[in-house]
C-alpha positions in Angstrom: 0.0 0.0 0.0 1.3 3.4 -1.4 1.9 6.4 1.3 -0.3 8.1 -1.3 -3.2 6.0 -0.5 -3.2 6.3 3.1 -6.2 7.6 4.7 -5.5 11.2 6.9 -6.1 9.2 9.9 -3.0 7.3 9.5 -0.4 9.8 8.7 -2.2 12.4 11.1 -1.2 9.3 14.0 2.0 7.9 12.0 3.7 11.3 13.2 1.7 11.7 16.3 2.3 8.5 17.9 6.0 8.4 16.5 6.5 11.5 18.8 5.0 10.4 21.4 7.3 6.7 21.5 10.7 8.9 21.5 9.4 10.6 24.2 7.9 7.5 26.2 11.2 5.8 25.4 13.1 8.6 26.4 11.9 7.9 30.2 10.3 4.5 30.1 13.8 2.6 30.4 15.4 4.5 32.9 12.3 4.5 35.6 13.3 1.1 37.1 16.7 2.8 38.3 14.8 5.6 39.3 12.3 3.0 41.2 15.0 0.8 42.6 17.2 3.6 44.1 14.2 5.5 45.6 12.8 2.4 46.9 15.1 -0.5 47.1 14.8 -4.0 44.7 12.5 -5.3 46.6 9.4 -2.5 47.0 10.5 -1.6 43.5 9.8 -5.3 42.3 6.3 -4.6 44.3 5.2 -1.7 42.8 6.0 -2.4 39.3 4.2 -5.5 39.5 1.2 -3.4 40.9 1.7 -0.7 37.9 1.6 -3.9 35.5 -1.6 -5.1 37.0 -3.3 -1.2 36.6 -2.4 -2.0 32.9 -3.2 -5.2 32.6 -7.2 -4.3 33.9 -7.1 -1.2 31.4 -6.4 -3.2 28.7 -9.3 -6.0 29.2 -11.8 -2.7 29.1 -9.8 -0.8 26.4 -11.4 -2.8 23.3 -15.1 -2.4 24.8 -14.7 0.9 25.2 -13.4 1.4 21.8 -16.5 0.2 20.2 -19.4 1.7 22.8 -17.6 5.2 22.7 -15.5 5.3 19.0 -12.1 5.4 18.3 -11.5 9.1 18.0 -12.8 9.9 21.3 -11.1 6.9 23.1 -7.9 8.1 21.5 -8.6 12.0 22.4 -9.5 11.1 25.6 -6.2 9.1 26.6 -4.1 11.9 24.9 -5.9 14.5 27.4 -5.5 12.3 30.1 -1.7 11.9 29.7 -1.2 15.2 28.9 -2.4 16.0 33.0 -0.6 13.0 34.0 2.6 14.7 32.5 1.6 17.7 35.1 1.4 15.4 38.0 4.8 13.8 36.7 6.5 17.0 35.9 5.5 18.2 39.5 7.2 15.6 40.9 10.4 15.5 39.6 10.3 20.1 40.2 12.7 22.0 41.9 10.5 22.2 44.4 9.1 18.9 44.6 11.0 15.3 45.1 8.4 12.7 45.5 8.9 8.9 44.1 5.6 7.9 45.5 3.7 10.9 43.3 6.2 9.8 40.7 5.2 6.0 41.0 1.8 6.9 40.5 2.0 9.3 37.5 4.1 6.5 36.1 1.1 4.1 36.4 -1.6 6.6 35.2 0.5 6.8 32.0 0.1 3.2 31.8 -3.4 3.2 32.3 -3.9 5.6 29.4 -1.5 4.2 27.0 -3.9 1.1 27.6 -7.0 2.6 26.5 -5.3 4.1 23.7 -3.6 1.1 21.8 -7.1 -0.9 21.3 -8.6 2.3 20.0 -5.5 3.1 17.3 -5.3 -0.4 16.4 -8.8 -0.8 16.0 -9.0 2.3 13.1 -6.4 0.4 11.1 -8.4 -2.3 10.8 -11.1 0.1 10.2 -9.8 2.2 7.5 -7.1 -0.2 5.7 -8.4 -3.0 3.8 -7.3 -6.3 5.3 -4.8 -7.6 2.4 -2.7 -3.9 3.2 -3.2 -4.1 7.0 0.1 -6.5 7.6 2.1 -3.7 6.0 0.5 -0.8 7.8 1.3 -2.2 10.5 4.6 -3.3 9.9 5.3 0.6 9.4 3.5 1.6 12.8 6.0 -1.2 13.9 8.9 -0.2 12.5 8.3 3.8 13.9 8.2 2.2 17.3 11.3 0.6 17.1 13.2 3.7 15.5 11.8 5.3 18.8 13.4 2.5 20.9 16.7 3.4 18.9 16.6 7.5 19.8 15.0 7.6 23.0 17.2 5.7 25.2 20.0 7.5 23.2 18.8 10.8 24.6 17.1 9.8 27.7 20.5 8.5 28.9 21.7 12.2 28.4 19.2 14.1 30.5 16.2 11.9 32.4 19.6 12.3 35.4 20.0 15.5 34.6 16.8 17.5 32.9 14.1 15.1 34.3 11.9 18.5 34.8 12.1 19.8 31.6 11.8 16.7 29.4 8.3 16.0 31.3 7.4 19.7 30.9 8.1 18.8 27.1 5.8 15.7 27.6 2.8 17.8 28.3 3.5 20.2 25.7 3.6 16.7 22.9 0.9 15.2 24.6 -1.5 18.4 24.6 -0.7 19.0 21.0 -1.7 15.6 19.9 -4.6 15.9 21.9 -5.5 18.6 19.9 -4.3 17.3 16.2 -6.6 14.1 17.2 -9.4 16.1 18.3 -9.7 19.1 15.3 -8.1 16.6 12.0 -9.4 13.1 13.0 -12.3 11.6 11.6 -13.8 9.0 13.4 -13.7 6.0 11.6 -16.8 4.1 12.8 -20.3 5.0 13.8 -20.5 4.1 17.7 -22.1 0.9 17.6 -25.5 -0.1 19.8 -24.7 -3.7 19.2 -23.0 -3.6 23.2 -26.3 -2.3 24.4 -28.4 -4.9 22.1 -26.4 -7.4 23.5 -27.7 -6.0 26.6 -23.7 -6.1 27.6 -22.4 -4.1 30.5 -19.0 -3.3 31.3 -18.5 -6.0 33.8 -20.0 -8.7 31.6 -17.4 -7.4 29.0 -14.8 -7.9 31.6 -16.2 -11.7 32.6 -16.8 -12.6 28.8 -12.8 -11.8 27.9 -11.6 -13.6 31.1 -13.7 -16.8 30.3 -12.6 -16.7 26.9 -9.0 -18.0 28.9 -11.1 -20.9 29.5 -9.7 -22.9 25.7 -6.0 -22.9 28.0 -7.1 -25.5 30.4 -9.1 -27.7 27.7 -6.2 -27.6 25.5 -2.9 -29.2 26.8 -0.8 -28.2 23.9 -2.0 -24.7 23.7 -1.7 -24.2 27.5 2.3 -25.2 27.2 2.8 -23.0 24.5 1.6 -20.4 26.9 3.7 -21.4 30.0 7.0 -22.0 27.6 6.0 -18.1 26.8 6.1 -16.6 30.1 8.9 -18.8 30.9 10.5 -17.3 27.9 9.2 -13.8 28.8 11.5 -13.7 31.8 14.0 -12.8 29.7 13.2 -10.6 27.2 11.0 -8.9 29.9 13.9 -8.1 31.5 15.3 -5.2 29.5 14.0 -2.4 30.8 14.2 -4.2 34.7 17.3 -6.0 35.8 19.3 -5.4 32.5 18.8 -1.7 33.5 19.6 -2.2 37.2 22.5 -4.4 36.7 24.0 -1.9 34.2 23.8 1.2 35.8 25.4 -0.3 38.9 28.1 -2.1 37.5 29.6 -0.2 34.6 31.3 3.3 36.5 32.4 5.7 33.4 33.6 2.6 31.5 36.0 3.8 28.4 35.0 2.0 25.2 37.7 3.9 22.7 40.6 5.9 23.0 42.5 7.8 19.7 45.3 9.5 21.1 43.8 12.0 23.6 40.1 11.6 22.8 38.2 8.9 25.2 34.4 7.5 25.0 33.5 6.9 28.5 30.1 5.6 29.5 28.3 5.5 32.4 26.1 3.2 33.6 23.2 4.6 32.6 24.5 6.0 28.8 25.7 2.1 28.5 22.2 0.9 29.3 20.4 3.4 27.0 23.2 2.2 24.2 22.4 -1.5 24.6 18.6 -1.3 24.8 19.2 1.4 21.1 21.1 -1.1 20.1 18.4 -3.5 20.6 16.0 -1.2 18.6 18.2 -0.9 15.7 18.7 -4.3 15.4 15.1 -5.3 15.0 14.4 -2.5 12.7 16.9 -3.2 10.5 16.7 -7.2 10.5 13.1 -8.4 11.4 12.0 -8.8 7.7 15.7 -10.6 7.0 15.1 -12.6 9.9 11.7 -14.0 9.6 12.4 -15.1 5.6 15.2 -16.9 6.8 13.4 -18.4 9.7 10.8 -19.4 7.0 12.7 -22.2 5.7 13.5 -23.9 9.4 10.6 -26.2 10.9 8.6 -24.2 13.5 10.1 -26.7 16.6 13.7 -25.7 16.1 12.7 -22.0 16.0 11.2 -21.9 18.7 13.7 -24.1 20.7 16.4 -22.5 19.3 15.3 -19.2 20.4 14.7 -20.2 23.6 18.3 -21.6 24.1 20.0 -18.4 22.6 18.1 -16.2 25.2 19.5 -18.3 27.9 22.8 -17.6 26.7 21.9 -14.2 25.6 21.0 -13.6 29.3 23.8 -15.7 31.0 26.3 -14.2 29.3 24.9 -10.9 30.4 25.5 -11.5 33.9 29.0 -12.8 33.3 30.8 -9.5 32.6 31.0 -6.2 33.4 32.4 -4.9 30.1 30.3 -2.8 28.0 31.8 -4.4 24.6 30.3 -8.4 26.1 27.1 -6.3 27.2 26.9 -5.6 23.4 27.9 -9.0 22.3 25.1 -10.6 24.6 22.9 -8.0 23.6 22.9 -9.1 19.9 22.6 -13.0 20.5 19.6 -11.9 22.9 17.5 -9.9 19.9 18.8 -12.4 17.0 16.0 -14.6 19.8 13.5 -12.1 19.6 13.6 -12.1 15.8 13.7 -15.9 15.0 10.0 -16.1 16.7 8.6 -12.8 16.1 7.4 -13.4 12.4 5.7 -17.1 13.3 4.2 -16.8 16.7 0.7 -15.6 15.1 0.5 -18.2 12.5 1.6 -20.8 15.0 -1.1 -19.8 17.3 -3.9 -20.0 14.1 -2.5 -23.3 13.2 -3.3 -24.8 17.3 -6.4 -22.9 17.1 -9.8 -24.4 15.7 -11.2 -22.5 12.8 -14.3 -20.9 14.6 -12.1 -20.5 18.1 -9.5 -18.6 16.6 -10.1 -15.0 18.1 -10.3 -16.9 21.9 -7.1 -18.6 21.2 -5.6 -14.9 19.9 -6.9 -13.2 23.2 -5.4 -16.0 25.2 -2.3 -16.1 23.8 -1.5 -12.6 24.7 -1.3 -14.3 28.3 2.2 -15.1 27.5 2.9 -11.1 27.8 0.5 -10.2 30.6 1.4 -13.4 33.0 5.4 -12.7 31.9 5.2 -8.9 32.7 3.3 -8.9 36.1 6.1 -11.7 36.6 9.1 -10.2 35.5 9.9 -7.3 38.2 10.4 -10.5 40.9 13.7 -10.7 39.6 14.6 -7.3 41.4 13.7 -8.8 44.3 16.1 -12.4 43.4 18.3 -10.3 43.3 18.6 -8.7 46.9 19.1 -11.9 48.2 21.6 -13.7 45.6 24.3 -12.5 43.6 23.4 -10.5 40.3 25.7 -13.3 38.2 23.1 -16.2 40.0 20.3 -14.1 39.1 20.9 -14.0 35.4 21.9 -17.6 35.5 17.8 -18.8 37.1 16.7 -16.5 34.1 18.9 -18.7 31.4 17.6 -21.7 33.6 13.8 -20.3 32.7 14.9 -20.1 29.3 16.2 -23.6 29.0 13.4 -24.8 30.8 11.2 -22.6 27.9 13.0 -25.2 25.3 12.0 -28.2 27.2 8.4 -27.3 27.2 8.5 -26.5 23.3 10.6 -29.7 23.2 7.1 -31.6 24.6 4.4 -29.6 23.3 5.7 -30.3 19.6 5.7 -34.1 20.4 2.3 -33.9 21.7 1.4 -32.0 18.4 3.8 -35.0 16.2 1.3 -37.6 18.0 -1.7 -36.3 17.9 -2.5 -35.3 21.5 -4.6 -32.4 22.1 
């Protein structure tokens, strides 16, 4: 699909939302330092798991409310509400003001938000693009995200230590302008729908009918250990913007990575993190596509295995060292592990799912993500009471344990057993 024949819509939010990821990304990354030095590993471990559970209820309500109150005003409405949640973040981090508690809950508020926003923006692709161009819309949106992870960590590791104020300030400036683009150029893309109140469907029963639909995991063996070899999984990739970040800033102090003559490049802890997790975002933007053709050609049980076992060593190997140039090193074997799955997981899931279950198997899929995020901060608190390197090493153990479980689910599937 041409750039020419996108609807307003999408450009108006291609920009928009492209904005608003360098500037998410620009803070995002660094708050679990910012959490685990205010609060300690293991209150920080707490809360973030708390934060992750805010977002996790959002979400189940964000689709319903999508549909009963339309896209544009969903989308609008989340802008506005970030926008004040930037004042109440801003405020905290003030000259006059130091509070990690008002900060912990701004942070969570901007979680909540995000979550009704992504069902609603999602929801006017499918609205606007017709379905044989949507994989390649949102391969764009995709690709705009991951450019963000590349800049914003880049920057953030400049001044979120140093001009925390003012780059919030900025974020209700970007938010308040976006509300405002949405709000005057948008067009809503669909009529708001009675069919919820035909239905006779209350928010609640919304709620209850998408939980139930989790139902298909305990009927279907196979399906439910793809979904704990995911979160098992999950507790390593998870752990990029947690312990990776922690570890990082702690161990590397103003690390030189070159010297020519006179000239140095010294990193701190902090500027190393942000330049592993770019270089994690550069990576996938430049090699997903490349990737996922050349996973094409391997059967789906060594993929997944084999990207199981590299984030184990990925992760290990992370641990190990202290050296910047090995962080980078473990950094790339840990996203080529990301990329071998991230182009087969959906058609994996449509091929265990029966033909008129298939949305039910989608939404329960997703549990792989929710389960492995609300888990993932419980490695800050490992951590306080075993080494860092021991740590890393029960997250490789997860990993290989990840393999094992794709290792059985695919003989189940070889046999015939449901």
């Amino acid at each position: 699909m041409k750039w020419k024949d996108w609807d307003r819509n999408l450009k108006i939010r291609l920009f928009g939302e492209g904005s608003m990821n360098i500037l998410f990304w620009m803070f995002f990354p660094f708050m679990t330092i910012y959490f685990e030095r205010s609060f300690g590993k293991d209150y920080a471990g707490i809360l973030l798991m708390l934060s992750q559970a805010f977002s996790v209820l959002a979400s189940l309500i964000g689709g319903y409310c999508a549909d009963r109150f339309g896209r544009k005003r969903m989308m609008v409405y989340s802008a506005i509400g970030e926008s004040f949640t930037f004042v109440l973040f801003a405020a905290a981090n003030s000259p006059w003001l130091d509070s990690p508690i008002v900060t912990f809950i701004a942070f969570s508020l901007l979680g909540i938000f995000g979550a009704f926003y992504w069902p609603a923006s999602h929801a006017m692709v499918a609205d606007v693009v017709p379905e044989k161009h949507r994989a390649d819309v949102f391969a764009v949106f995709y690709t705009s995200i991951n450019i963000a992870v590349v800049i914003g960590p880049l920057i953030g590791s400049y001044i979120f230590y140093t001009y925390r104020f003012e780059m919030l300030l900025a974020g209700v400036v970007i938010t308040a302008l976006l509300a405002g683009v949405l709000s005057y150029y948008l067009e809503e893309t669909t009529t708001v729908t009675e069919r919820v109140k035909e239905k006779g469907e209350t928010l609640f029963s919304v709620i209850w009918k998408e939980l139930s639909d989790y139902r298909v995991i305990a009927k279907d063996r196979t399906f439910l250990l793809f979904i704990i070899a995911g979160v098992l999984a999950a507790q390593t990739f998870m752990q990029l913007d947690l312990l990776i970040a922690v570890y990082t800033s702690e161990v590397v102090q103003n690390q030189t990575l070159l010297q020519l003559g006179d000239w140095k490049w010294t990193v701190s802890g902090e500027r190393a993190f942000g330049l592993v997790l770019a270089e994690n975002g550069l990576l996938v933007a430049l090699f997903t596509v490349a990737v996922t053709k050349w996973m094409n050609r391997f059967k789906e049980k060594r993929v997944f295995i084999f990207s199981s076992l590299f984030y184990a060593v990925g992760i290990t190997l992370y641990g190990m060292t202290q050296s910047v140039w090995v962080f980078i090193l473990a950094m790339g074997i840990f996203t080529f592990a990301e990329l071998m799955v991230v182009g087969i997981q959906e058609s994996f899931v449509s091929k265990l799912a029966p033909e008129n279950m298939r949305g039910q198997y989608f939404s329960a899929a997703s549990l792989r993500f929710t389960i492995g995020r609300l888990l993932a901060p419980l490695s800050l608190i490992f951590s306080n009471y075993m080494s860092y390197s021991m740590t890393f090493v029960l997250l490789g153990l997860f990993a290989v344990g990840s393999a094992a479980i794709y290792f059985v689910m695919f003989r189940r599937i070889r046999e015939g057993i449901s």
